[in-house]
N, C-alpha and C positions, 0 to 999 in steps of 0.2 A: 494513525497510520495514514500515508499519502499514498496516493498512485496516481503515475499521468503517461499519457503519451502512450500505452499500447491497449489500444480499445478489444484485445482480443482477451486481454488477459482483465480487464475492464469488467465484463462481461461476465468472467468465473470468478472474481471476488464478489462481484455483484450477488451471484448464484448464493454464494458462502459467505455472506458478509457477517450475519449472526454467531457461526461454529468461530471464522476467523477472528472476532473481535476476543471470544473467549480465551482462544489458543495464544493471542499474544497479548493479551492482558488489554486491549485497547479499546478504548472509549467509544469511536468515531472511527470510522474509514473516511477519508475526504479525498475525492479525486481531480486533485488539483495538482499544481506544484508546491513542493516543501515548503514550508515557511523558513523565514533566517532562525540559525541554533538548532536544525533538525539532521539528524543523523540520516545519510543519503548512502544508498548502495544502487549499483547496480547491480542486475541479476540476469543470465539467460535460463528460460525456465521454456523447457520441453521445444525451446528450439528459437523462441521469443523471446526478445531482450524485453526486460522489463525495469524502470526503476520503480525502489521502495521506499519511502522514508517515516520514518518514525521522531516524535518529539515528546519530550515529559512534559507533563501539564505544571502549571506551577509557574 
């Protein structure tokens, strides 16, 4: 899972990075920009645009 670009929401995955890795099956939280071939959304979350992106390993 990726995240870049909003330090506030940086911050509460940081907090939750353990429970989050569980809840969405994922290895690594990396706070970067997505690599090529990663599935990108954006999101506004509680008021916060955030982007997400996730990639299969493999």
């Amino acid at each position: 899972m990726y995240e870049s670009e909003n330090d506030r929401i940086r911050e509460i995955l940081e907090k939750h990075e353990d429970q989050l890795k569980k809840e969405v099956l994922a290895d690594t939280v990396a706070y970067t920009d997505a690599p090529d071939g990663a599935y990108v959304k954006e999101w506004t979350v509680n008021g916060e645009r955030v982007t997400l992106a996730v990639k299969k390993r493999g």
